[in-house]
KEKE-3310 file (N, C-alpha, C; in steps of 0.2 Angstrom, whole numbers, plus 5000, padded with zeros to 4 digits):
npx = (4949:4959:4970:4967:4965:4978:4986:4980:4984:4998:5016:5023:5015:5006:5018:5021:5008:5009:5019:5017:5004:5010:5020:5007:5003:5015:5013:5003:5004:5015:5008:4999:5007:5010:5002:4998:5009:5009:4997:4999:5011:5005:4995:5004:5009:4997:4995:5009:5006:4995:5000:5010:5004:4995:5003:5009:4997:4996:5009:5005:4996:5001:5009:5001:4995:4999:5015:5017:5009:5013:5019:5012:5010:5005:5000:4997:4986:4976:4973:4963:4953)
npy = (4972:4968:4976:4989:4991:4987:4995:5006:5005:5005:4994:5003:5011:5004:4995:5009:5008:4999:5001:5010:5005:4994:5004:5012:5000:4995:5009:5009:4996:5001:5014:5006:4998:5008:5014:5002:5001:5011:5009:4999:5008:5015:5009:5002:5013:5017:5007:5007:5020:5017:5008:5015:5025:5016:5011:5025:5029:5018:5022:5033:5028:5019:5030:5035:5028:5022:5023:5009:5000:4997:4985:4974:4959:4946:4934:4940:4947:4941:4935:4945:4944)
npz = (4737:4748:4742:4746:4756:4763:4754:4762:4777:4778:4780:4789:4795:4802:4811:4817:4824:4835:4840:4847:4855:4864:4871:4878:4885:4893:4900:4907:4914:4923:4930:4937:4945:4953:4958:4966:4976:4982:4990:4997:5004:5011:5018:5025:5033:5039:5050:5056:5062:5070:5080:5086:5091:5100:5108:5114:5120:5129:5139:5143:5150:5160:5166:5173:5186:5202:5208:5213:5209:5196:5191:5193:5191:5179:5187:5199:5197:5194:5205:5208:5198)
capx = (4948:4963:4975:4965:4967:4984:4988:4978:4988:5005:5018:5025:5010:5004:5022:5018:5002:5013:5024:5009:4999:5015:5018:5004:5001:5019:5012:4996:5006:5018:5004:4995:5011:5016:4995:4998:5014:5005:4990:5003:5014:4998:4994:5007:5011:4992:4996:5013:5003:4993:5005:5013:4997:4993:5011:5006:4992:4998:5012:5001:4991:5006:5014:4995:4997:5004:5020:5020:5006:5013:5021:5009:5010:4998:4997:4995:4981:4971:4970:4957:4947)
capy = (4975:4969:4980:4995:4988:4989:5000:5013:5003:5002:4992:5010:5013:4997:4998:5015:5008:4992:5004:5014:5000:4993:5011:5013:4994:4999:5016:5008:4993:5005:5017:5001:4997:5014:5014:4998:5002:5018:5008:4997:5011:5021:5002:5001:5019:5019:5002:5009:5026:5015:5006:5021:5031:5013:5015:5031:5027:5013:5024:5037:5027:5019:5035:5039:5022:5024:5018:5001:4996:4997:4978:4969:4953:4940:4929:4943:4953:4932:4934:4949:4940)
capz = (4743:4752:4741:4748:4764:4764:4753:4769:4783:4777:4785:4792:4800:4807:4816:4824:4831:4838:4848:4851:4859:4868:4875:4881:4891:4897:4904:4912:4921:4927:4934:4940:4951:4957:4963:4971:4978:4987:4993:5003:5009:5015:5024:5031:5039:5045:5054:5062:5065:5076:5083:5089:5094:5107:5115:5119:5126:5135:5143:5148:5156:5165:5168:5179:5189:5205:5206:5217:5204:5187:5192:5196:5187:5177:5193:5205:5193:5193:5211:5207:5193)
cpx = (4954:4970:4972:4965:4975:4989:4986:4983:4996:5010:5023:5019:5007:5009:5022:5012:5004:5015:5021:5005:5004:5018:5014:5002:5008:5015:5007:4999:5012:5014:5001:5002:5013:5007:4997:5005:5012:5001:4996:5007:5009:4995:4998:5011:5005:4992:5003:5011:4999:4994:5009:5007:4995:4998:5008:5003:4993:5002:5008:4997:4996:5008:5006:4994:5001:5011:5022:5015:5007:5018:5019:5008:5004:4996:4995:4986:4975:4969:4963:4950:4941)
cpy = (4974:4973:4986:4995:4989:4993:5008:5013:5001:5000:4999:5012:5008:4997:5004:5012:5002:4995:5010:5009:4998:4999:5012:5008:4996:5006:5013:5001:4998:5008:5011:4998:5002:5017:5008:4998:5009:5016:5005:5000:5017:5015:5001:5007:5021:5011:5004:5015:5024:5014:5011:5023:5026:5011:5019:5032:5022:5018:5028:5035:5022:5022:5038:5032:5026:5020:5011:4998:4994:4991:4973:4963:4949:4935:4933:4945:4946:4933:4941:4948:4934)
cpz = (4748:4750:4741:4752:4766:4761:4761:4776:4778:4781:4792:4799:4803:4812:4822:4829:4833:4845:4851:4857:4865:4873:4880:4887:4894:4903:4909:4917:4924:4931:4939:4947:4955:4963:4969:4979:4984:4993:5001:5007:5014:5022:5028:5038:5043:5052:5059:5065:5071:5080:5088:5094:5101:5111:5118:5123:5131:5141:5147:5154:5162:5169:5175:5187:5196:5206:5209:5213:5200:5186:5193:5190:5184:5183:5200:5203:5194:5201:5211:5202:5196)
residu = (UNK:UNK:UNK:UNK:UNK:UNK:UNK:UNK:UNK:UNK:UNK:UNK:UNK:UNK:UNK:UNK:UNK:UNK:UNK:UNK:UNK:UNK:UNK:UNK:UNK:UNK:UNK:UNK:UNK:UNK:UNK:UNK:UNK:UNK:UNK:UNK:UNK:UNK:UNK:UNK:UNK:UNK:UNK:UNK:UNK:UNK:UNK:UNK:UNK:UNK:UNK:UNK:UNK:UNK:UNK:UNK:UNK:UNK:UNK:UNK:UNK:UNK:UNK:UNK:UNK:UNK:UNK:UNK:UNK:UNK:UNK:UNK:UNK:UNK:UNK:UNK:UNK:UNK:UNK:UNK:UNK)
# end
C-alpha cells in the first residue's frame, strides 16, 4: 500500500502542494493585514472627522456669543454655579 501511496503523490507533486499551501497562507495574512490596516485608517479618520466636526461647533457657537462673553474665565463662570 505505501508504494501506491507514493507512487500517486510523487515528490513533484507533494512540492506543488507545499508551495500551494504556503501561497495561499502568504495570501490570507497578507489580506488579513491590509483588512486590518483599513479598520484602523477608517478609526482613526472617524475620530478626526469628529474632532473636526466639535471645533466647528464649538466655533460657531463662540462666533454667536456676544463679544465681551467669549472670555470669561473658569473663576468668573464659578461665581454663576
Amino acid at each position: 500500500m505505501e508504494s501506491k501511496l507514493t507512487g500517486v503523490m510523487s515528490d513533484g507533486f507533494v512540492e506543488a502542494m507545499w508551495e500551494t499551501l504556503i501561497t495561499l497562507a502568504t495570501a490570507v495574512a497578507i489580506c488579513i493585514s491590509v483588512i486590518s490596516l483599513s479598520a484602523h485608517l477608517n478609526e482613526t479618520r472617524a475620530i478626526r472627522g469628529a474632532a473636526i466636526q466639535s471645533s466647528a461647533v464649538r466655533h460657531a457657537a463662540d462666533a454667536r456669543l456676544p463679544s465681551g462673553g467669549a472670555g470669561m474665565g473658569a473663576q468668573e463662570s464659578a461665581h454663576f454655579n
